[in-house]
C-alpha positions in Angstrom: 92.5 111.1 99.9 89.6 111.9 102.6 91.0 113.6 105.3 90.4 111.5 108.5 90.2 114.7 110.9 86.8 113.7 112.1 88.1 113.0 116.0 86.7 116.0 118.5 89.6 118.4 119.9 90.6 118.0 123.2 91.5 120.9 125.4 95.1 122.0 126.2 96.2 120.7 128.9 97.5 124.0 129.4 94.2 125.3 130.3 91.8 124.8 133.7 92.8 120.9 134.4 89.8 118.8 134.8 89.3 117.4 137.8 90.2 114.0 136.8 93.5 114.4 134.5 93.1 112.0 131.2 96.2 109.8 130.6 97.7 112.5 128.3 97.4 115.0 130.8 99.0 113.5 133.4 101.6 112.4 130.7 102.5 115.8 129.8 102.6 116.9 133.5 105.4 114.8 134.0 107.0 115.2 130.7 108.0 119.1 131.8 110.3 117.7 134.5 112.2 115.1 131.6 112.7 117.9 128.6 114.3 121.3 128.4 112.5 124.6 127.5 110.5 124.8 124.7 110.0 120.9 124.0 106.8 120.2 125.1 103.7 121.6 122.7 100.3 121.6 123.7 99.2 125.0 122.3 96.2 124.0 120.0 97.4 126.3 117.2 101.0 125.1 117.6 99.9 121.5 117.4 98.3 122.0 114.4 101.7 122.2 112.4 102.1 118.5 113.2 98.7 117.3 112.2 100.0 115.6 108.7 103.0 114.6 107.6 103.8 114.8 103.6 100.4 113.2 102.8 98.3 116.6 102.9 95.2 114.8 103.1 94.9 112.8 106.4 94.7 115.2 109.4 94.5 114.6 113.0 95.5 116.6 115.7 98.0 114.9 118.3 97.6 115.9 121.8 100.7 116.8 122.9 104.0 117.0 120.9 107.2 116.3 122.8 110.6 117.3 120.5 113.7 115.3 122.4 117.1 116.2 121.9 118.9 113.1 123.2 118.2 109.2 123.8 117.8 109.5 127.7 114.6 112.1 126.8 113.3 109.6 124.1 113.5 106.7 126.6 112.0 108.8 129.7 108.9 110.0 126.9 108.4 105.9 126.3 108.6 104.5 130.1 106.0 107.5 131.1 103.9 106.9 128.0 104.0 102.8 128.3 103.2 103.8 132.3 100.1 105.7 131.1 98.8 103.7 128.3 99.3 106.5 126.4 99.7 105.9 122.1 102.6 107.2 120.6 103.6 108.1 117.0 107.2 108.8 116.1 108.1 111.5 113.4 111.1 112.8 111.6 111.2 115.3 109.3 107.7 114.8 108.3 108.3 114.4 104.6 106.3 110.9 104.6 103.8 109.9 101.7 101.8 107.3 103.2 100.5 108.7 106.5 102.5 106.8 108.4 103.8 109.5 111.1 99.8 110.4 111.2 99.4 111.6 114.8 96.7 109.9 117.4 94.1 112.5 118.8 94.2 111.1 121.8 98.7 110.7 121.9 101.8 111.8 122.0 103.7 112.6 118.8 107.7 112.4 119.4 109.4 114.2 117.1 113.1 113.1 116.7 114.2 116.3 114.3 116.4 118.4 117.1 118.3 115.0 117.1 120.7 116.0 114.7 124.1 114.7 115.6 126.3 113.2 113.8 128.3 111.2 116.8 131.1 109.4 114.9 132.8 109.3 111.3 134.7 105.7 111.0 136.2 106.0 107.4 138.9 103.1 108.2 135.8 100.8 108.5 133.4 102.6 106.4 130.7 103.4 108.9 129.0 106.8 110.8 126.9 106.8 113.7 123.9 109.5 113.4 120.6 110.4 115.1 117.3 109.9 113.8 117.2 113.3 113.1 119.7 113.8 110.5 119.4 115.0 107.3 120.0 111.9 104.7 122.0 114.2 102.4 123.9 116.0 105.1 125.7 112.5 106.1 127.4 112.6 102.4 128.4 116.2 102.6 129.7 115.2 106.2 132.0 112.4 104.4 132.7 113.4 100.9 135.8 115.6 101.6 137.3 112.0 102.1 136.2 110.3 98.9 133.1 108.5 100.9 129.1 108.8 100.4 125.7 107.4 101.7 124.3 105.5 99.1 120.4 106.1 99.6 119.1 108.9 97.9 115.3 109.6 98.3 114.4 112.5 96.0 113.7 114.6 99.2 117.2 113.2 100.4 117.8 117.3 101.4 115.0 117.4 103.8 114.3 113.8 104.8 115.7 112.3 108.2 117.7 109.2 108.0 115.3 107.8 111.2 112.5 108.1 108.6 114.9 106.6 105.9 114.8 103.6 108.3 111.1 103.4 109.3 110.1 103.5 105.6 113.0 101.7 103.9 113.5 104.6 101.6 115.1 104.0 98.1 115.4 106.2 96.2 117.1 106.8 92.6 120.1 105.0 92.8 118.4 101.8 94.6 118.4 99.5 91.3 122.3 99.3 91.9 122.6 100.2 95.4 119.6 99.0 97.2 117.6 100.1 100.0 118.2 101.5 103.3 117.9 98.2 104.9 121.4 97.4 102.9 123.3 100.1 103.9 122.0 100.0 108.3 124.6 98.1 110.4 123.3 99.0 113.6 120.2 100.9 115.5 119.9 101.8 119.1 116.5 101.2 119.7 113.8 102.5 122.5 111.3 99.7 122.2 107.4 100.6 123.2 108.0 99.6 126.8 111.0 102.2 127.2 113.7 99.7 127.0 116.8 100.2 125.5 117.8 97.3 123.3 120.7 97.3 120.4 119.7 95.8 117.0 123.0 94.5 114.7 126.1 96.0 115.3 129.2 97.9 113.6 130.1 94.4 111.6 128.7 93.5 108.4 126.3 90.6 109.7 125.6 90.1 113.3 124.9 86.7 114.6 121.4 85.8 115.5 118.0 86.3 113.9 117.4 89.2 112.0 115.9 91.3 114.2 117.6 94.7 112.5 115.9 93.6 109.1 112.6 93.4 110.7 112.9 96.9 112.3 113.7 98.3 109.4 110.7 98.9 107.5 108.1 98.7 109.6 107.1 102.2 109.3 107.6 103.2 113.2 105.4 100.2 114.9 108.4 98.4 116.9 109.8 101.2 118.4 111.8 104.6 118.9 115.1 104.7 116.8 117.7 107.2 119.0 120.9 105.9 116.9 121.7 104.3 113.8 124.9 103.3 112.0 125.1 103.6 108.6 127.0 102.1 105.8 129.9 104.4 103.8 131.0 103.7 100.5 133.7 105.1 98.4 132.6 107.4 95.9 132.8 105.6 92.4 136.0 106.5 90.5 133.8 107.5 87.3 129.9 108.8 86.6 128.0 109.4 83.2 124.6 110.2 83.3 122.5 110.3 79.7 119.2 111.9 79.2 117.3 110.1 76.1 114.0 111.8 74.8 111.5 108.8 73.4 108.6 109.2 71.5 106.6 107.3 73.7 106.6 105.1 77.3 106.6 102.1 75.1 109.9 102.1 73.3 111.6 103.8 76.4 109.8 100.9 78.1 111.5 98.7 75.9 115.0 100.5 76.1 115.0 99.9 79.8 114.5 95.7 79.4 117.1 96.0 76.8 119.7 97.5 78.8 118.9 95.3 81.9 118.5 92.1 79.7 122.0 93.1 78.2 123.5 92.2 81.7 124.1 96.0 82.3 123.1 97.5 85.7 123.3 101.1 86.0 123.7 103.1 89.0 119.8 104.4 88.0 117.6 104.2 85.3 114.7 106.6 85.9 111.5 107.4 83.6 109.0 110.3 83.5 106.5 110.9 81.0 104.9 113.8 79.0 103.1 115.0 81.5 105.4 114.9 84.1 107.9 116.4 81.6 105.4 119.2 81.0 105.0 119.9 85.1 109.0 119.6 85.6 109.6 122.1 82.9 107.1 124.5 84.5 108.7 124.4 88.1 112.2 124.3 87.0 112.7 124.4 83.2 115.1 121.7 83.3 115.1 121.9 79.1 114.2 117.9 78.9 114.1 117.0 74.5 110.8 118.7 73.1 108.4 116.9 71.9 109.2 114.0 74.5 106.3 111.5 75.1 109.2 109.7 77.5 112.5 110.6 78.9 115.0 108.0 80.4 117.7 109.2 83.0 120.3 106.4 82.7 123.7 107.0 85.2 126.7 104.7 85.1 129.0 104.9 87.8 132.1 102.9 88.8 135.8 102.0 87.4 136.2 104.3 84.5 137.0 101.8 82.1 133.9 100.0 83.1 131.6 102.6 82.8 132.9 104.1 78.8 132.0 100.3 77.9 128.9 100.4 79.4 127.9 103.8 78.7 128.3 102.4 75.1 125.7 99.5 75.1 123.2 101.9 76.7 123.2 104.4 74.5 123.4 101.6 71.1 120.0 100.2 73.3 118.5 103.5 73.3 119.2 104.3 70.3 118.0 101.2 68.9 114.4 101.5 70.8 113.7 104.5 69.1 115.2 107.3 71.5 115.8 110.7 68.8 117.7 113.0 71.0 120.3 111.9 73.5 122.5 114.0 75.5 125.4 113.1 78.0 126.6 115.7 81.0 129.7 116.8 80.3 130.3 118.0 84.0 128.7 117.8 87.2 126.7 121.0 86.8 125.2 119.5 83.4 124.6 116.0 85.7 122.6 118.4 88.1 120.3 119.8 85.7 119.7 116.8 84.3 118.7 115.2 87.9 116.9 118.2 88.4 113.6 117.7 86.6 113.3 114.2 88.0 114.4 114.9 91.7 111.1 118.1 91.6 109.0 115.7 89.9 106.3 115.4 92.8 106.7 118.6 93.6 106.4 119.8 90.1 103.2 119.1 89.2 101.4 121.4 91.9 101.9 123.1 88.4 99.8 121.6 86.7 96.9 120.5 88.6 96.0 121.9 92.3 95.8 118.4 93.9 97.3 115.5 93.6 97.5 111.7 95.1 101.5 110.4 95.1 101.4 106.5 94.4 103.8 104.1 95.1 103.7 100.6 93.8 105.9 97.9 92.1 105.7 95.4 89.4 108.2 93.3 87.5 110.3 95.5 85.1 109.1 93.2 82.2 105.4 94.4 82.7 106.3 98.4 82.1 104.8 99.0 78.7 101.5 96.8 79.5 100.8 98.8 83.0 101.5 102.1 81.7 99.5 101.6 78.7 96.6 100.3 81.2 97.1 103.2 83.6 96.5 105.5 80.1 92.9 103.6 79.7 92.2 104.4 82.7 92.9 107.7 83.0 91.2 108.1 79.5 88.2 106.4 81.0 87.8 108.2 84.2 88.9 111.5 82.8 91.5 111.6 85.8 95.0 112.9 84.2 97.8 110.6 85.5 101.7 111.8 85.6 104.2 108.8 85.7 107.4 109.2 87.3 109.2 106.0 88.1 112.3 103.8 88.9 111.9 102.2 85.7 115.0 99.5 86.2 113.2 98.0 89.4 109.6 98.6 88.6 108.7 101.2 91.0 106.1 103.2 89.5 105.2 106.8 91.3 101.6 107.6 89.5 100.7 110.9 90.1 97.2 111.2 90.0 96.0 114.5 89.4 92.4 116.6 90.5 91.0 119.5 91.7 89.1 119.0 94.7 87.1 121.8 94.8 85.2 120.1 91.8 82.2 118.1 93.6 83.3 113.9 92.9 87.1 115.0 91.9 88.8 113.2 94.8 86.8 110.6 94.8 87.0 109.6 91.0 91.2 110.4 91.7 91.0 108.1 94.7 89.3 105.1 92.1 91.6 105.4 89.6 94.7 105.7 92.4 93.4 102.1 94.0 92.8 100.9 90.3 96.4 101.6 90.0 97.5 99.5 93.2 94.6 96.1 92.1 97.3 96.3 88.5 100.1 96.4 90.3 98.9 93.2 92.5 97.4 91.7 89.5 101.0 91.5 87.5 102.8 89.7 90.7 104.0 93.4 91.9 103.8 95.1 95.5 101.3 98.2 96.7 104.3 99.8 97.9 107.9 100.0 96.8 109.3 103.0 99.4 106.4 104.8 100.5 105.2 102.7 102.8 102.0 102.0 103.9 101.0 104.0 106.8 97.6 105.2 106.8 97.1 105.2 103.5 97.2 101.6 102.0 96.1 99.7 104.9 93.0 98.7 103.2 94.8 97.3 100.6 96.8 94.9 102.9 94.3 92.0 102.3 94.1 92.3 98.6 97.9 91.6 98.5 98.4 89.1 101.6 95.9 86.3 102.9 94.5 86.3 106.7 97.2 83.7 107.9 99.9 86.4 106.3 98.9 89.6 108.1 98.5 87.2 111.6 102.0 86.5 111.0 103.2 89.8 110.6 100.7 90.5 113.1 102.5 88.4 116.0 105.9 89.9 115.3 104.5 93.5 115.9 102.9 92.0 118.9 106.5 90.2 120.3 107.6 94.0 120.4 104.9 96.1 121.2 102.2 93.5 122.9 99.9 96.6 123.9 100.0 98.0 120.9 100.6 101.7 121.8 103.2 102.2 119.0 102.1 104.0 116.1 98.4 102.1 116.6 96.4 101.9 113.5 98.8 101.9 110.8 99.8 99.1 108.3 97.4 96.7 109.1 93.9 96.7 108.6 92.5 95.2 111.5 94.2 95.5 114.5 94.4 92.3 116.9 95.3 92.0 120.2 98.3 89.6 121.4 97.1 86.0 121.7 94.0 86.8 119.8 92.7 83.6 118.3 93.4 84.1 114.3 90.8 84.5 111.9 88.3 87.1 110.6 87.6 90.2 113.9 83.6 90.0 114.6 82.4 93.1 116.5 84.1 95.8 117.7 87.8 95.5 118.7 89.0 96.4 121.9 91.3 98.7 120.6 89.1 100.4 118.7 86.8 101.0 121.2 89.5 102.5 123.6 90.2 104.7 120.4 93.7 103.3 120.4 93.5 101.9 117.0 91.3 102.1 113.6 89.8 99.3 112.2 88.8 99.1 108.5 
């Protein structure tokens, strides 16, 4: 994607101050008496680390970076930014696809990562109580001495923070079984964008009330400042197999997949990467997937033992009966780990294979897998743009991975047509242009090809019930930004917003 760096740089405010201190300024002025030693950036070189999160391609600058390591420093950051009129951006670890912890040139970006406590381990009701800043896979090393885990496993579940888990809904592998984030978040202690202190759900299973946790999660950092979340334990299953089956093409393993769901059998995961993405995962980490693969299903059963031999069973008659011509089962949890292993380095992996690459994230019914990826083949046949799929095959999430070099003059933007072209089929089979990535920066544009004008002034008006000024995260998900009480209906002119340069519009 285009960078979006085009904003001009702004002097540290370390430097000569002007004599009339912007907003930020004076925001950062008071920020040194709130936060200890070393948590305030505004070194222009040093800021520069922070100008992207995982989607490499959009770039701005923030103004000042402010790194918390409590909820009373979050909270005082919010009060003196909501005082100011000064945007702000939260950001975990930064391992986002979609833009959405993109800094504002002209804000503050908070970033929750030295928030890294985990404050309570309740195994007699199932439940922890983290930061934002925790590692996703660090709360199931934390627990699994005592039989427990935390079910969502995004494939950068080593590196990702569980705050960004709940701003972007993560999935992950195991999500066809398990679910999302949002089914495994009792609780979140929340700074809202006015520097109040509210608490959404609660350590029960379903808090009275509407649902104001479910709205919070998921929308990608615009409602506020998680400082404290409480997260659903489950008992490790009593008994996991995990099968690797090689297929000749995506079709029959296409086919293999509806079969086994259709057969009333719901695996722990059923994940799919083709031979391209095969040929980039062996590259990176020779994870020895069947030769000769033009598809490879990861299929993992977990639960009661006796439960998961008779399963195991019926999916491997189902691949074998769709075609599959080498199938292998782990016979220990080192053999389960290689196998993961060339599906967890998938997006990494094909850095490879091509020097650039776009990461796409869409949904479409399971049913409508071997029509889409033969489609996504035409196109990439027709454009001349090579596509690597890698995707939850048993819930339709498809990650594209649309390849280019961008020092060829047109590459990104023929790999930027085909990656949109990608989204339109998704929409056109009754699917979603995002499954877990979210939509950030990045797919905003988009919006309106999925959801009518009285839809996005919906969501609209609950953004605005929480943040009415709009200072949280401005200029992400929605693709023209409205103030509160604005009249609905197609924007004419120039929005206040924009003009203030708090917001984009597209």
């Amino acid at each position: 994607m285009r960078s979006t760096d085009t904003q001009p740089r702004r002097p540290s405010p370390d430097a000569d101050e002007p004599d009339h201190p912007t907003p930020v300024d004076q925001a950062v002025g008071r920020f040194r008496a709130v936060l200890p030693p070393g948590a305030l950036i505004t070194d222009p070189q040093q800021l520069r680390t922070y100008e992207c999160d995982g989607l490499a391609s959009y770039r701005v600058v923030p103004a000042a970076v402010v790194l918390p390591e409590n909820a009373d420093q979050v909270r005082e950051i919010v009060r003196i930014c909501a005082e100011l009129q000064v945007p702000f951006v939260a950001r975990g670890s930064g391992t986002g696809l979609s833009g959405g912890a993109l800094p504002h040139a002209e804000g503050v970006l908070v970033v929750t990562a030295r928030m890294r406590r985990i404050l309570e381990i309740d195994l007699a009701n199932e439940r922890a109580v983290v930061e934002p800043g925790v590692i996703n896979l660090d709360v199931t090393r934390a627990v699994a001495p005592d039989g427990y885990y935390f079910a969502p496993d995004p494939s950068s579940q080593q590196v990702c923070s569980v705050g960004g888990n709940v701003a972007e809904n993560s999935g992950g592998a195991h999500c066809l079984k398990y679910g999302f984030t949002t089914n495994h978040i009792l609780g979140l202690e929340v700074v809202t964008p006015d520097g109040d202190v509210v608490e959404l759900g609660g350590p029960a299973r379903e808090a009275p009330g509407y649902d104001l946790l479910g709205a919070f999660i998921g929308s990608e950092g615009t409602l506020g400042v998680v400082t404290k979340i409480t997260v659903r334990l489950l008992r490790a299953p009593e008994a996991v197999q995990t099968l690797l089956a090689g297929f000749p093409s995506t079709d029959e393993a296409g086919a293999a997949v509806s079969a086994i769901i259709a057969d009333g059998v719901t695996p722990a995961a059923i994940e799919m990467m083709d031979a391209l993405a095969i040929e980039a995962a062996e590259q990176a980490v020779r994870c020895d997937y069947p030769a000769g693969a033009g598809a490879v299903l990861v299929v993992e059963l977990d639960g009661p033992a006796a439960e998961v031999e008779h399963t195991f069973t019926e999916v491997r008659r189902h691949c074998e009966d769709h075609g599959a011509f080498e199938i292998r089962v782990a016979a220990d949890d080192h053999e389960r780990a290689m196998i993961w292993k060339g599906r967890k380095s998938a997006f990494a992996a094909v850095g490879r294979i091509s020097p650039d690459y776009i990461v796409q994230d869409g949904v479409i019914p399971r049913t409508a897998l071997p029509g889409v990826l033969r489609r996504i083949a035409e196109l990439s046949a027709e454009s001349g743009v090579r596509v690597a799929n890698v995707f939850h095959a048993g819930d339709g999430n498809l990650h594209p991975l649309v390849l280019f070099d961008g020092s060829e003059p047109g590459a990104a933007e023929r790999a930027e047509e085909v990656s949109g072209a990608i989204l339109d089929l998704c929409i056109e089979h009754g699917g979603s242009i995002t499954g877990e990535h979210g939509v950030g920066a990045d797919k905003v544009k988009y919006m309106g090809r999925m959801f009518t004008d009285d839809d996005l002034d919906t969501m609209q008006r609950v953004r605005c019930a929480f943040d009415p000024v709009g200072l949280c995260n401005p200029g992400k998900v929605f693709p023209t930004p409205r103030l509160c009480g604005e009249v609905p209906g197609p924007r004419r002119g120039v929005h206040p917003l924009t003009e203030a340069g708090l917001a984009d519009q597209f």
